[in-house]
C-alpha positions as CSV (number, residue, x, y, z in Angstrom):
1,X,-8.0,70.3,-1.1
2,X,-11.7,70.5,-2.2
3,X,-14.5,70.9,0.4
4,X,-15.7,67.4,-0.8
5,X,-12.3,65.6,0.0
6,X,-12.4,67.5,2.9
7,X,-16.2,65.9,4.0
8,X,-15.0,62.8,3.0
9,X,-11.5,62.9,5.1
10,X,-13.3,63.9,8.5
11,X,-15.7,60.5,8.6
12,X,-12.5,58.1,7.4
13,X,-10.0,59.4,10.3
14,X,-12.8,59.0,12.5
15,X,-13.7,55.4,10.9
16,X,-9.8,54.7,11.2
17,X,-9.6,55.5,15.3
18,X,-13.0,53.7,15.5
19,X,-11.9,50.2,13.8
20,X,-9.1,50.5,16.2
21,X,-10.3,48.3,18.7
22,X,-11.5,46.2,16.2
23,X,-8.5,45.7,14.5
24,X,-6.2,44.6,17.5
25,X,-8.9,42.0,17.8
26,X,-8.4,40.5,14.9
27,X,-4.3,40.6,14.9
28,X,-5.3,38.8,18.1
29,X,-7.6,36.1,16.7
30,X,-5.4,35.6,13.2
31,X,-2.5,35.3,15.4
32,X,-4.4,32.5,17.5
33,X,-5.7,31.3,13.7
34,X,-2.0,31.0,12.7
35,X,-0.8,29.9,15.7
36,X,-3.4,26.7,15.0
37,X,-2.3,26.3,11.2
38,X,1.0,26.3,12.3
39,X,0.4,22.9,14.7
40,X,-1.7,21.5,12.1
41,X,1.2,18.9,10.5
42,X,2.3,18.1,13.5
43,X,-1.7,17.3,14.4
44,X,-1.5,15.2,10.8
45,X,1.6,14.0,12.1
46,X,0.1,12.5,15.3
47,X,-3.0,11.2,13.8
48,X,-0.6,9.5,10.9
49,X,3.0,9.0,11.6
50,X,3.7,6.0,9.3
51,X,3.4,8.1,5.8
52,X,6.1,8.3,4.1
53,X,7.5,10.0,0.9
54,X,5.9,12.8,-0.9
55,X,2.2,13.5,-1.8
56,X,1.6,10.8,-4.5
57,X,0.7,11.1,-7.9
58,X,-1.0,9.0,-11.0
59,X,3.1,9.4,-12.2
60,X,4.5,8.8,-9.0
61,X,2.6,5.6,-8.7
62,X,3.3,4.2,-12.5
63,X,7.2,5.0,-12.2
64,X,9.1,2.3,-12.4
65,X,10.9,4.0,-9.4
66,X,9.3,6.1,-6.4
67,X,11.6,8.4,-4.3
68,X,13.8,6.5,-2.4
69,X,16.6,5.0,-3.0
70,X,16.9,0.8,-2.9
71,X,19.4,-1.5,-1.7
72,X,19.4,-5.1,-1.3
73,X,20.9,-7.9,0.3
74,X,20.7,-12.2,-0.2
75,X,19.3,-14.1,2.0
76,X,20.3,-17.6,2.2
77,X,18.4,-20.6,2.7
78,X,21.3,-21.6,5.2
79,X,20.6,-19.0,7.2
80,X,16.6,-19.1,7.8
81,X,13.9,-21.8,8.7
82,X,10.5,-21.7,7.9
83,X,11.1,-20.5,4.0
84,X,13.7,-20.9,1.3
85,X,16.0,-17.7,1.6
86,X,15.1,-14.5,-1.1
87,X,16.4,-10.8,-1.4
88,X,15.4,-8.2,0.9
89,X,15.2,-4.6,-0.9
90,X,15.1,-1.5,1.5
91,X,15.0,2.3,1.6
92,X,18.5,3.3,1.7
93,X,17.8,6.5,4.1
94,X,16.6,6.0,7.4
95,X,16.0,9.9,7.8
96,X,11.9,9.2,7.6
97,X,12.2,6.4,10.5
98,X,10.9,2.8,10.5
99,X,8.9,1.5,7.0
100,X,6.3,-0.9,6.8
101,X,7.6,-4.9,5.2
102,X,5.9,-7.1,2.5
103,X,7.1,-10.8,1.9
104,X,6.1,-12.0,-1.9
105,X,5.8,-15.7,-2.6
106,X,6.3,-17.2,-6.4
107,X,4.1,-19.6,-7.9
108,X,4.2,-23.1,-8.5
109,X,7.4,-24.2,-10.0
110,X,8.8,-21.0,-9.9
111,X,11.4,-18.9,-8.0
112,X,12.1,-16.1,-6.6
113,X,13.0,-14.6,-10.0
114,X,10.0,-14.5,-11.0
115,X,8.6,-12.2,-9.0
116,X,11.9,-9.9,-8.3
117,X,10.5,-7.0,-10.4
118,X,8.6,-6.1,-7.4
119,X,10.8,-5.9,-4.9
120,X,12.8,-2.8,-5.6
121,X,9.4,-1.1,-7.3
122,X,7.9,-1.5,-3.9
123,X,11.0,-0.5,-2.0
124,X,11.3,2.4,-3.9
125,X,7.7,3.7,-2.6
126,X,8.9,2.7,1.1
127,X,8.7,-0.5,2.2
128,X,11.0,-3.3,3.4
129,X,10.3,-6.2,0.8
130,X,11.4,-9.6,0.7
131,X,11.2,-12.2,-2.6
132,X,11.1,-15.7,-1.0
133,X,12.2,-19.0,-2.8
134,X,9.7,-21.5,-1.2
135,X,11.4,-24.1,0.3
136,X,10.2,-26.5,-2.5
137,X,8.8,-25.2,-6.1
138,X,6.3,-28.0,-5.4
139,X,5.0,-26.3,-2.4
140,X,1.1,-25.9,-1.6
141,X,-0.7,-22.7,-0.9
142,X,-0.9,-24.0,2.6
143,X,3.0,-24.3,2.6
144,X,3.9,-21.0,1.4
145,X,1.3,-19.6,3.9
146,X,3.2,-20.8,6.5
147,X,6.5,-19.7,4.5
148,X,5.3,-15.8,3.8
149,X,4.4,-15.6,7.7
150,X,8.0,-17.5,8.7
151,X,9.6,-14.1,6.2
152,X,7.9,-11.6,8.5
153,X,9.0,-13.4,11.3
154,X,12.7,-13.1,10.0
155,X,12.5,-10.0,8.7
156,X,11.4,-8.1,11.9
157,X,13.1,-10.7,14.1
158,X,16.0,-11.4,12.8
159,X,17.0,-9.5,9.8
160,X,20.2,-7.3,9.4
161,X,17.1,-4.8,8.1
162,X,14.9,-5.1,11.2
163,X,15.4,-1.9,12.9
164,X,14.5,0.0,9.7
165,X,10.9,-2.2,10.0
166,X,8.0,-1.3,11.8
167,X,6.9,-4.8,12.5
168,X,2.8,-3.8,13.1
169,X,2.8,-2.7,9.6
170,X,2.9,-6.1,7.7
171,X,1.7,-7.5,4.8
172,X,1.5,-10.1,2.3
173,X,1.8,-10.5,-1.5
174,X,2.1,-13.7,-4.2
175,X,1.7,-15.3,-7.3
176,X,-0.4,-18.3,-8.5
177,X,-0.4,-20.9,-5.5
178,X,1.9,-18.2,-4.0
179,X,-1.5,-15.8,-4.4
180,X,-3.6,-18.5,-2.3
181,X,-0.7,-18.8,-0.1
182,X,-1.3,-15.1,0.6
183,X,-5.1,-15.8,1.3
184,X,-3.7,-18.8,3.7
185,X,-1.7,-16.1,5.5
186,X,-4.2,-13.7,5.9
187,X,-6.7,-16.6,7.0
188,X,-3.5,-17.4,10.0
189,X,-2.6,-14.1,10.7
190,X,-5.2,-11.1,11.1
191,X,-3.2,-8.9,12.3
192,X,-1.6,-8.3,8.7
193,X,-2.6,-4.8,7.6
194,X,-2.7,-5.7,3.6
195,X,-2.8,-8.8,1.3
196,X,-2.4,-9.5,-2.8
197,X,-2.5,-12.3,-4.6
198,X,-1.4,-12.4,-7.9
199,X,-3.8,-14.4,-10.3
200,X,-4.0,-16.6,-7.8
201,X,-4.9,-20.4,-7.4
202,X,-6.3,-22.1,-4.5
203,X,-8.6,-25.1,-3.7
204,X,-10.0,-23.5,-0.9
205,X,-12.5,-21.1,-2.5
206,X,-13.9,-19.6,0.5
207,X,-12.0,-17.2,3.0
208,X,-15.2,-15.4,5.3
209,X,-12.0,-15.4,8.1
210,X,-10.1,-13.3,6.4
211,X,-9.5,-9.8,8.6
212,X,-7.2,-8.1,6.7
213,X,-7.6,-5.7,3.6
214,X,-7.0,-7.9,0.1
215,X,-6.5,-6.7,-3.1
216,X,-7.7,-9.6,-5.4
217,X,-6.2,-9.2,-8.9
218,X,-6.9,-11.9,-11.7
219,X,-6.4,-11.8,-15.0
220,X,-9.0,-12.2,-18.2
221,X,-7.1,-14.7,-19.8
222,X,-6.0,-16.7,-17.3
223,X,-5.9,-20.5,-18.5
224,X,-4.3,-22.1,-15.1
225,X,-6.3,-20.1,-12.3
226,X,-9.0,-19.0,-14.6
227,X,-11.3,-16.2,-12.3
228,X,-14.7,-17.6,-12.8
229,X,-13.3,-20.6,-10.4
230,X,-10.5,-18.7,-8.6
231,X,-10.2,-15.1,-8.0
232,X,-13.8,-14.2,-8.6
233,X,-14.8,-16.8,-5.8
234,X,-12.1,-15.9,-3.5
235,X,-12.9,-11.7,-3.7
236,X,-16.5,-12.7,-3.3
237,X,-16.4,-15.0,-0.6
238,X,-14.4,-12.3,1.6
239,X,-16.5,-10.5,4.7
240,X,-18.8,-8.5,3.0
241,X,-17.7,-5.6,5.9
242,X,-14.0,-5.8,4.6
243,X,-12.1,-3.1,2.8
244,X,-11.5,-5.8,-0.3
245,X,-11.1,-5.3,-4.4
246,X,-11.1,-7.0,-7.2
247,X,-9.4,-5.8,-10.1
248,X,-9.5,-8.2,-13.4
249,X,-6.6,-7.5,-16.0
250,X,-7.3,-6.4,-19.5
251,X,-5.8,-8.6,-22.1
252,X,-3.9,-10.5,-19.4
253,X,-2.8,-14.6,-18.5
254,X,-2.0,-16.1,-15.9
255,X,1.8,-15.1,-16.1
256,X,1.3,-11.3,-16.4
257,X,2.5,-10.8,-12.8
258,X,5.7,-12.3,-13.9
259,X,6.5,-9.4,-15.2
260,X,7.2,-5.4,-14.5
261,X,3.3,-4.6,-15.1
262,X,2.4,-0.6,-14.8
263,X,-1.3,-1.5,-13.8
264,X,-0.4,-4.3,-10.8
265,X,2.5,-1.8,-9.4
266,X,0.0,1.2,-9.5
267,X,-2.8,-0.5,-7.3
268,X,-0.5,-2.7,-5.4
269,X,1.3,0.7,-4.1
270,X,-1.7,2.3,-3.6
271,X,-3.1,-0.5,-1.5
272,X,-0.2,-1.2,0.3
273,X,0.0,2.7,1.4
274,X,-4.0,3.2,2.1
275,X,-3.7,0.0,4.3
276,X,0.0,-0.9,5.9
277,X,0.9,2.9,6.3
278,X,-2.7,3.9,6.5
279,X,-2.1,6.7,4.2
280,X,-5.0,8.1,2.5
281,X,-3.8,10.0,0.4
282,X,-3.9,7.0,-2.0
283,X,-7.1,6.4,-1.5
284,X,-7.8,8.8,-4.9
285,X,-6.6,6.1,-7.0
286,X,-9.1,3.3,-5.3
287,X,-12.2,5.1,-4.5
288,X,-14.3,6.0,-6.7
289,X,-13.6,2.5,-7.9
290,X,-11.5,2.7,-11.2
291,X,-13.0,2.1,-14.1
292,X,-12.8,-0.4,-17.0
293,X,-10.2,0.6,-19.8
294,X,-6.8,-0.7,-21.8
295,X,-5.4,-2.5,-18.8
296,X,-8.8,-2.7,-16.5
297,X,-11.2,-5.3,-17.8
298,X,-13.1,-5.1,-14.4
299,X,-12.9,-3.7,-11.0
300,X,-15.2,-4.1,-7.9
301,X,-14.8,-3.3,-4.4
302,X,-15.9,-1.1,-1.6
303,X,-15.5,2.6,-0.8
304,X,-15.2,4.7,0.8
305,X,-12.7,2.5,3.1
306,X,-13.4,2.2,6.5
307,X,-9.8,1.0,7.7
């Protein structure tokens, strides 16, 4: 060994006995460190036990499918009051506990069908959903109000589906007259953690009593509900202190929620999640606000959400 390695050996085995002290100190703070990472998704856990699935995605939302499975069951209008039966789709696995539940009313004239694309889209991403027929297709906004609220009431009351539901995680979606139904809901029922109406059309233009979080989505071609006199109005006229949207459809009618639609599944899920399972990890994909493209002709709102 050289006389320098041996200089430089002497101060290191001295440094080495000297750190000793040191070092058991920190074994004892990292294992207090990892002993707190270790509680920390049980913490998450506690502060948020409604999420459900995996961490989402821009992919995960646009599937046509998230990751659970779906089943469904009729419901028959013999067998309810307050609505005209529909299909309830559910989360085949009850391993992740009670989901939240969203009833979805047509539109004028129309039926359940209409409207059925949702159902196991949104079940997929975890949630209990039920497609109403109205109990006339001639029914009011006021009427299917009443009949989106009388589906929650089955669905957590009454339903063969009810223990899967967490019934203070509720919300609200519909198209057309069914979309100012949805506002009429809302307007009744506070306590509803999420509403979306669907290009909707009401006569009522002005909803300052609305308490719960709604998505307003219109379309730029819309002909029947056209959103200079319906959807604009209605997202405008909502408490300026609400978490609330408004997301205007690129190159779209009246009828575009009649079909599977990439761009009203992605921010429906997203809203639904941020607001009935009070998962933020969605809110990425609504604040900062989205901006205009292909699909998006406009989109307003406020962020970051306070609810």
């Amino acid at each position: 060994m050289s006389a320098g390695a041996a200089r430089s050996s002497g101060p290191a085995t001295r440094g080495k006995a000297g750190f000793r002290p040191l070092l058991a100190g920190l074994a004892a703070f990292l294992a207090v460190g990892g002993f707190t990472t270790a509680m920390t998704p049980g913490a998450e856990a506690a502060v948020n036990p409604y999420e459900r699935g995996p961490a989402p995605t821009v992919s995960s939302i646009e599937a046509a499918r998230g990751s659970y499975a779906v089943s469904q069951t009729t419901v028959s209008s013999l067998s309810v009051t307050g609505f005209g039966g529909g299909t309830v789709y559910y989360p085949t696995s009850t391993a992740d506990g009670t989901f939240g539940a969203v009833v979805i009313s047509p539109g004028y004239t129309a039926s359940q069908s209409s409207i059925a694309w949702l159902g196991p889209r949104l079940a997929s991403q975890g949630f209990v959903v039920l497609t109403i027929d109205t109990l006339t297709t001639l029914d009011q906004p006021d009427s299917r109000g009443r009949q989106l609220l009388a589906g929650l009431d089955y669905l957590t009351g009454r339903s063969a589906v009810r223990a899967r539901i967490d019934s203070s995680r509720l919300g609200v979606m519909g198209h057309s007259m069914g979309g100012g139904g949805t506002l009429e809901a809302a307007k009744s029922r506070p306590s509803l953690q999420a509403a979306i109406p669907l290009t909707g059309w009401n006569l009522d233009k002005s909803w300052p009593e609305i308490k719960t979080p709604t998505l307003v989505i219109g379309a730029d071609g819309d002909s029947v509900a056209p959103v200079a006199s319906h959807s604009e109005p209605f997202y405008e006229s909502l408490p300026g202190s609400l978490d609330k949207a408004y997301l205007e459809l690129n190159g779209a009618t009246h009828f575009t929620p009649n079909t599977s639609n990439t761009t009203i599944a992605k921010y429906s899920v997203a809203w639904l999640k941020r607001f009935i399972d009070n998962d933020t990890r969605y809110e990425q994909f609504l604040c900062p606000l989205p901006r205009p493209g292909l699909t998006i002709e406009e989109y307003r709102g406020n962020c970051p959400h306070v609810s």
